[in-house]
N, C-alpha and C positions, 0 to 999 in steps of 0.2 A: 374768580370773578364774583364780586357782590355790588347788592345796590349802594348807590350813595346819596344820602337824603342832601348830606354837605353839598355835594355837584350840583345836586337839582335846586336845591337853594341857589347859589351862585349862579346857574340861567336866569333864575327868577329876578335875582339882584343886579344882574346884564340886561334885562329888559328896563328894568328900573331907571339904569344910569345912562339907557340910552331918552325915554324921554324927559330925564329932566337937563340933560344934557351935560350930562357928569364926565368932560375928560377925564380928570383924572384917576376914574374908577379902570378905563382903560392903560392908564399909565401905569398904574399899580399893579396891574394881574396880568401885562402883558409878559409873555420871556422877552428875554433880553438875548440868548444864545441862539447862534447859528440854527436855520431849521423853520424861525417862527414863520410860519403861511398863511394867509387872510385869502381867502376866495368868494368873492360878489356873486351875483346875480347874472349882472355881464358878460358875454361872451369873453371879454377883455381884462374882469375884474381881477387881477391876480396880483397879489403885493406878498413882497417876500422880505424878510430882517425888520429889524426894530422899528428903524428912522421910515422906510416906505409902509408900512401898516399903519404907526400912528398918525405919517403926514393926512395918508388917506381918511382913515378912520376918524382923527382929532377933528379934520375938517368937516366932516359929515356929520359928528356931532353936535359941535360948537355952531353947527348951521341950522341944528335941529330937525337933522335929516329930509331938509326941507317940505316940515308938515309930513312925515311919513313917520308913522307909528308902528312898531314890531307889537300886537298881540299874542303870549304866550296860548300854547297847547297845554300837551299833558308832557311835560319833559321826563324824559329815560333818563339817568344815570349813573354809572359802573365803573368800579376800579379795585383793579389789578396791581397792590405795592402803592409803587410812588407815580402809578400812570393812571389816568381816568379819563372819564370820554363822556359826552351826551349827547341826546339827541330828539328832537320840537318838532313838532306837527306846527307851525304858528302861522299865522297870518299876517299879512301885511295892509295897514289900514292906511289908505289912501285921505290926500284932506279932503275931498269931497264924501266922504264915509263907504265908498267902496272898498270890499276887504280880498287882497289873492291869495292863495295858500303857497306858503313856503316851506321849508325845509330848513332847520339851524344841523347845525352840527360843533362840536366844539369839544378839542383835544385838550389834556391840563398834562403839563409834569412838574412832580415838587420841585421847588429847588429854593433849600435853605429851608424848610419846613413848610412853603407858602405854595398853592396851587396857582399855578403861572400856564396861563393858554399858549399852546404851542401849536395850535390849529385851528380856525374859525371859516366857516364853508355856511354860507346863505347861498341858497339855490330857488329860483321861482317854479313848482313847479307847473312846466308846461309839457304836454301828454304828449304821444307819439302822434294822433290824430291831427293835432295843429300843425305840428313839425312837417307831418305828409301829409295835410291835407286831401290829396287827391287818390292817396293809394292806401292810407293807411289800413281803413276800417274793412273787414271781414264779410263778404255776404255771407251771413251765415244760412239763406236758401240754398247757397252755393254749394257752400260747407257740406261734407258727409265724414260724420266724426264719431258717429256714436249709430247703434242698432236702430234704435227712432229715424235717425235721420236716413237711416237705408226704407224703414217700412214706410217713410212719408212718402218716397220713390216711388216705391215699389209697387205700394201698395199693401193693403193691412187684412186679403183675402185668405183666408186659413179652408182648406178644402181637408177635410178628415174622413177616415173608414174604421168602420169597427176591427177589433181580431178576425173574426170569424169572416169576414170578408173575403172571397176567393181574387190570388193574386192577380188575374185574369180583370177583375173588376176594376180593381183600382189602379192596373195598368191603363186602362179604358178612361178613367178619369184623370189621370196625370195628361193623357194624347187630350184632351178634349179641354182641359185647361192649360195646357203649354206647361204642366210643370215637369219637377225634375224628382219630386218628393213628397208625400203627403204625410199628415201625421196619423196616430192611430190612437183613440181614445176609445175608453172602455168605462159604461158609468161615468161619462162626463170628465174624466183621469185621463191624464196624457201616459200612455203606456208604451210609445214607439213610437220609429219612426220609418219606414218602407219608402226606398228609394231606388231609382232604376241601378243604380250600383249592386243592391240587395240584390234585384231580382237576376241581373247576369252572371252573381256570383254564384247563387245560391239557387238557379232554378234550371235556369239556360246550363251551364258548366255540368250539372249533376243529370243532365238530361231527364228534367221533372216537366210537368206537364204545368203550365199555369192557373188552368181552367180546376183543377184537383189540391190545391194548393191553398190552406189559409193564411192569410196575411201575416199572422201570429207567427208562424213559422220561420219566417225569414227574413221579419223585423227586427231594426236593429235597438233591443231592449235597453242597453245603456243610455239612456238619453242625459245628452248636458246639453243643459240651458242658459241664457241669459236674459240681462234686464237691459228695457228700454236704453239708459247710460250708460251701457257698457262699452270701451273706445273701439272703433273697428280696428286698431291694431290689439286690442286685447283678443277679440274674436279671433282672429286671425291665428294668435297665437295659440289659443284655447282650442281651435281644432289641426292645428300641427301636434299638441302635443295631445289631444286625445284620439288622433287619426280618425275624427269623424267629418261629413263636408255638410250636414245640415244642423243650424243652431236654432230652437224653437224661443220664443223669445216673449217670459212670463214678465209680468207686473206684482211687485209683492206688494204692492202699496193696494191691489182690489184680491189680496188671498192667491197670491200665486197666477190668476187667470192668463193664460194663453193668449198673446193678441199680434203673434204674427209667426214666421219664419223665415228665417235669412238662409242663404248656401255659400260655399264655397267663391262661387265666382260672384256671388252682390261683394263679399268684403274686400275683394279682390278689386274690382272694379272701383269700389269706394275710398279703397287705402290708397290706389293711383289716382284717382282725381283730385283726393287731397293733398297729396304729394304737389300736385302739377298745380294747384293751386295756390298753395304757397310758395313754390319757387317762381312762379308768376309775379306774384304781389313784392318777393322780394329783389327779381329785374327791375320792376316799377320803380321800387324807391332807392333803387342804383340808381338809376337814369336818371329820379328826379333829383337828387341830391347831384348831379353832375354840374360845373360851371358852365 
């Protein structure tokens, strides 16, 4: 597949000979074989073989597209042999000087030496939001798709204990703010992470005392982290496979700094309400697309 400056010339020269109203530019480069397709704007616009594209097309020319002007984009064009294809960002200029954006597209196959359009597809485009007005567009308050969007939730509270902290202590602080996890920094360094998991494994099980016990001990050293945009299915996945249930969750954009922590059950709870969220929205636009 390579460019073809020829292709994108001949858009340009399509545009040309629609407003000076040049049939016969389309009589000349149209195929003549089985196959040739013209597709409109229209929900209905669809003209197939020779005689029904030019009756349509010859008319809408020779009409002067009644005051409706095709302004070119930046046209793409590639070809493969004896096939080539383009494709228009272009607008459509209204006679009151209003412009919509459209869509060209346009198929060639040689035949007899001569590039002959065996495809032509004008498309207006109109978004999904117009189409579904009522359901289309996303709350994205709603939305929980990313680590940010759980610490907006949540809340962006980061409760910390040093190493040297006795696990006694910071059990004391986990019951005292409802949590499930703290972090453990040392000089301002995120060095761990102590969670009531830690302490049943590794204090309760070994029949240690808590009160004797420094934090450091039984912190779980390996810490992985993530960034604000990280998807909650990526979270998710990242502590399946690193078998950890709390994710601290840095900003590289201020040096790394610490500005929250997720667990286990926030990605969980956030991966299902997005789920339910979009199979929501798309009941919605079943219904409303119904007769």
């Amino acid at each position: 597949m390579e460019r073809s400056e020829e292709l994108r010339d001949f858009v340009l020269l399509y545009y040309q000979a629609l407003a000076s109203r040049d049939v016969s530019f389309l009589e000349r480069h149209m195929s003549h074989r089985e196959g040739l397709l013209a597709i409109g704007a229209d929900s209905d616009a669809w003209w197939a073989g020779y005689a029904s594209v030019m009756q349509e097309y010859g008319a809408q020319v020779s009409e002067g597209g009644r005051g409706i002007r095709l302004a070119a984009g930046d046209p793409q064009a590639y070809r493969e042999g004896s096939v080539g294809w383009a494709a228009d960002q272009a607008k459509i200029r209204l006679p009151e000087g209003r412009e919509i954006p459209c869509r060209l597209t346009m198929v060639w196959h040689q035949e007899g030496g001569h590039w002959k359009i065996v495809q032509h597809h004008l498309s207006v485009g109109v978004g999904c939001a117009d189409r579904y007005p009522h359901t289309w567009r996303f709350d994205m308050n709603r939305s929980l798709r990313t680590a940010d969007d759980i610490l907006k939730l949540k809340g962006r509270d980061i409760w910390s204990v040093a190493p040297d902290t006795t696990v006694f202590e910071a059990l004391q602080l986990m019951a005292d703010k409802g949590i499930g996890a703290v972090v453990v920094k040392e000089d301002g360094r995120l060095v761990g992470v102590m969670s009531e998991r830690d302490y049943a494994r590794k204090v309760i099980l070994k029949g240690k005392a808590s009160r004797d016990i420094p934090v450091r001990e039984i912190m779980s050293k390996r810490v992985v982290t993530v960034y604000p945009d990280t998807l909650c299915t990526e979270c998710m996945a990242l502590m399946t496979e690193k078998r950890v249930r709390h994710l601290p969750v840095v900003d590289s954009e201020a040096g790394g700094k610490l500005v929250g922590l997720i667990s286990i059950g926030d990605v969980v709870k956030a991966v299902i309400s997005e789920q339910q969220y979009v199979i929501e929205r798309q009941r919605q636009m079943w219904e409303y697309d119904q007769p």
